[in-house]
N, C-alpha and C positions, 0 to 999 in steps of 0.2 A: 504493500500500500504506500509507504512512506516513499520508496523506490520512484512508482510510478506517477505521488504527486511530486517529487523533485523534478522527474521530467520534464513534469507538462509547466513548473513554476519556471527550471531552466531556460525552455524554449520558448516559453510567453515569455521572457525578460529583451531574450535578444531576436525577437518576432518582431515587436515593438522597438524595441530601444534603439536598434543599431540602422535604422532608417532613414535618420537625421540627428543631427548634432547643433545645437546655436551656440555660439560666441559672443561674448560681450568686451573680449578683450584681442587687438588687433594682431598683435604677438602672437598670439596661442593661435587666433586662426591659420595666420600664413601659416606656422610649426606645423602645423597639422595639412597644410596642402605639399601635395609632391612639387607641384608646378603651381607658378603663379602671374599674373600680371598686376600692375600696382599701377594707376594714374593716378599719378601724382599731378591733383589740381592748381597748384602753386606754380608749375611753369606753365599754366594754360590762360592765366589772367587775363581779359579783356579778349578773347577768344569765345568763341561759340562752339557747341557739342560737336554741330557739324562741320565747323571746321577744323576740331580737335582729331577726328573720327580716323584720320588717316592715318594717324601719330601713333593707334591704337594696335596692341599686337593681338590679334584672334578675334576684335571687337571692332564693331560697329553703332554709332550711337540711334537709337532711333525715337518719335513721341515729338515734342516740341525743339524748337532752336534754342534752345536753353546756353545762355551766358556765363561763364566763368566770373564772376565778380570780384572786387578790387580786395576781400577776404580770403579770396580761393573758394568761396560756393558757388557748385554748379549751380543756380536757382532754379528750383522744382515747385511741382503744385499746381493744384487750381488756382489758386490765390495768383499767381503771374500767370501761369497760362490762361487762361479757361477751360473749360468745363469738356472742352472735342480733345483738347491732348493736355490732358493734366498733368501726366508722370514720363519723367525722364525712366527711358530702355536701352538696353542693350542687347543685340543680334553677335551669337557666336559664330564663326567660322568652324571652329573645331568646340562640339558640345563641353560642355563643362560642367562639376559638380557640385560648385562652392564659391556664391557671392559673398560680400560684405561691405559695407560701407560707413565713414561717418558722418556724422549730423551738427548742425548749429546748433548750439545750448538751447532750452528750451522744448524744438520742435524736433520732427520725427513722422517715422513710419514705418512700412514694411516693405521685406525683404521677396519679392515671390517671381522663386522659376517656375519658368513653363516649356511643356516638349517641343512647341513648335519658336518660329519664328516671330518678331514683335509682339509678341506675350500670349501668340495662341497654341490651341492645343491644351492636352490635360495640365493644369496650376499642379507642377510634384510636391515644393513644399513653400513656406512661407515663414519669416522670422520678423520681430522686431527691430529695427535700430531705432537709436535717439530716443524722445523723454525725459532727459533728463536737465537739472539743472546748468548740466555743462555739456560741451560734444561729446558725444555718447558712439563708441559706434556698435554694428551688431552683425553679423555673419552668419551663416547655416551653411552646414554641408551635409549632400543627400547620397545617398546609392544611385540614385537614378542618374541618369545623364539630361542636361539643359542646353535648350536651343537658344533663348532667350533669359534676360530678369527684367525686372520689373522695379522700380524704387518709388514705392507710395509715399505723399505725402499727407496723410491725415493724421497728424497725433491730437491737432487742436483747431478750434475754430478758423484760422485763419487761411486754411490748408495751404500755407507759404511753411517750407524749410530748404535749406541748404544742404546740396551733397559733398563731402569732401574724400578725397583718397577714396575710392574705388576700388576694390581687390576682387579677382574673380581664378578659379582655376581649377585642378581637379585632384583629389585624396582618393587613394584606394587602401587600402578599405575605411570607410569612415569612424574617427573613434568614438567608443565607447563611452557616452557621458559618467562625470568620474564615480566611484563606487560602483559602479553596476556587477565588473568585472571582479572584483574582489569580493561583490554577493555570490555571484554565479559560482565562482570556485567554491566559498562555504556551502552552498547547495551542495555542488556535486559530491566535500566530502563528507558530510551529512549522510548521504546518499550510501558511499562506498560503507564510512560506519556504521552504519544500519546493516547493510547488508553481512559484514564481517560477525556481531552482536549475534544474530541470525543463524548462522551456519555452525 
């Protein structure tokens, strides 16, 4: 019995768990990708998305002509665009598994790939960035592979925030949010010593 619900607790942990991973810290994310690209918005000041889009390795910008401002934020949102191209995208050349970005203090939004191009096709997964009092930034990496992301900006009424540093790229195998992996192992030898007790 104990055996058989180790099992089923085991493979419900990493059924679930090992799908997706979020980051709230920009270190740990890149660490955690094999390959990376970094746009770095601070040399793109007074530049437009789409004239940045060339500079970009594997990426293309897509959504509105969004400006680089005199801070280094891309400017995003409804709140500058309107309401037909609200949110700054990105179109991959080679799929990817893992965006991240950070945000102006205050505002924020979310993180979300999608299979196809300019954000259609099945949404795989979706994260957080920004919220918070200061720039915040926030990352997720999936199993699945990404044709496009998506960078919302709705944290607050105003739906204006700013994107900074852009990370995107791809981790095999994705990790383990932390604990899980050291539960998993007490399961399994839970599992062995029961059965040892037994015999």
């Amino acid at each position: 019995m104990f055996k058989t619900l180790s099992s089923i607790v085991f493979a419900g942990i990493f059924a679930t768990s090992v799908q997706a991973a979020s980051f709230d810290n920009q270190v740990n994310f890149q660490n955690a990708l094999e390959s990376f690209t970094l746009i770095d918005t601070s040399t793109f000041i007074g530049q437009t998305t789409f004239n940045i889009s060339p500079a970009v390795t594997n990426g293309t910008f897509f959504g509105p002509n969004a400006l680089v401002r005199s801070d280094d934020l891309i400017l995003n949102g409804a709140g500058f665009h309107g309401v037909t191209t609200p949110h700054v995208g990105l179109n991959f050349d080679i799929a990817i598994n893992g965006a991240g970005v950070t945000s102006n203090a205050i505002d924020g939004g979310r993180i979300q790939l999608y299979s196809g191009l300019n954000g259609t096709g099945l949404l795989i997964e979706e994260a957080n960035f920004g919220g918070g009092a200061s720039a915040r930034f926030g990352g997720v990496i999936t199993t699945s592979l990404a044709q496009s992301v998506i960078f919302t900006c709705d944290f607050n009424f105003d739906l204006q925030c700013g994107l900074r540093d852009i990370v995107f790229g791809t981790a095999n195998p994705v990790p383990l949010p932390a604990g899980i992996g050291l539960f998993a192992m007490a399961v399994l030898s839970l599992a062995r010593f029961s059965r040892r007790v037994r015999a």
